[in-house]
Residue frames as qw, qx, qy, qz and C-alpha x, y, z in Angstrom:
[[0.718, 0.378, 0.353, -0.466, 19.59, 3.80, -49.32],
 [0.043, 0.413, -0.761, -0.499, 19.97, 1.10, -52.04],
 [0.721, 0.337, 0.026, -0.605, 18.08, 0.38, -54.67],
 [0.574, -0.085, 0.745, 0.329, 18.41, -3.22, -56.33],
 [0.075, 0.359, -0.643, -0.672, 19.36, -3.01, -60.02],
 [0.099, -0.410, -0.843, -0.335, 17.23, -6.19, -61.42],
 [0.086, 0.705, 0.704, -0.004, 14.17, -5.00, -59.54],
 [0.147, 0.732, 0.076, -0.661, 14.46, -1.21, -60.41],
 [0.056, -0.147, 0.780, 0.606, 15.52, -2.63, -63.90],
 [0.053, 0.363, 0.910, 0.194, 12.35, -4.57, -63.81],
 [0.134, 0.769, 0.497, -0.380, 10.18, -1.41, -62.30],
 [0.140, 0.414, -0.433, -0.788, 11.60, 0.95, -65.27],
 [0.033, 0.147, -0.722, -0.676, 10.77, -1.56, -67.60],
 [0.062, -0.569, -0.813, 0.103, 6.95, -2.50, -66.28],
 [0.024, -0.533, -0.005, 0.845, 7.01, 1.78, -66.49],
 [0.025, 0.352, -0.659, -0.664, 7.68, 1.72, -70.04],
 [0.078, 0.232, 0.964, 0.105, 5.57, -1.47, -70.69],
 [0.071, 0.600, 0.601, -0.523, 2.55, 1.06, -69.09],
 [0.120, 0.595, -0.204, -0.768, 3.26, 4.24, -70.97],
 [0.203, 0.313, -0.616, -0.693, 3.54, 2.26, -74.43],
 [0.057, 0.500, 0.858, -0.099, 0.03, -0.12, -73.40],
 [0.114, 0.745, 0.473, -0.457, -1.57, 3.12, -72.86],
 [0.050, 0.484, -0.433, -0.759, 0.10, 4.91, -75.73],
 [0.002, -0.100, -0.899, -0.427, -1.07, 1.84, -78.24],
 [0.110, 0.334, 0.935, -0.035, -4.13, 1.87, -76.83],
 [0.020, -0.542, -0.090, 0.835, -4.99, 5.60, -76.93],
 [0.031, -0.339, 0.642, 0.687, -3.87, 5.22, -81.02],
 [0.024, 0.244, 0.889, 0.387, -5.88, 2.41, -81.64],
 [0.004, 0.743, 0.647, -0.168, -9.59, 4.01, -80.17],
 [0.190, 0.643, -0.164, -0.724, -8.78, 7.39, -81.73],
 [0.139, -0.020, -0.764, -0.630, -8.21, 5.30, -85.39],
 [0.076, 0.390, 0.916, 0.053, -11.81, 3.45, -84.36],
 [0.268, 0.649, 0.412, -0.581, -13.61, 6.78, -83.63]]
């Protein structure tokens, strides 16, 4: 089983992208309450 580099590169980094959307967005609607 082999995984291609670019597109597991690209699914890590569309991971990441998620986590720190949802992190930001978390931050910002706790400051608003």
């Amino acid at each position: 089983y082999n995984v291609d580099p670019v597109r597991c590169q690209a699914d890590v980094d569309a991971l990441l992208k998620g986590l720190t959307d949802n992190g930001l967005a978390r931050r910002h609607h706790e400051a608003l309450v």
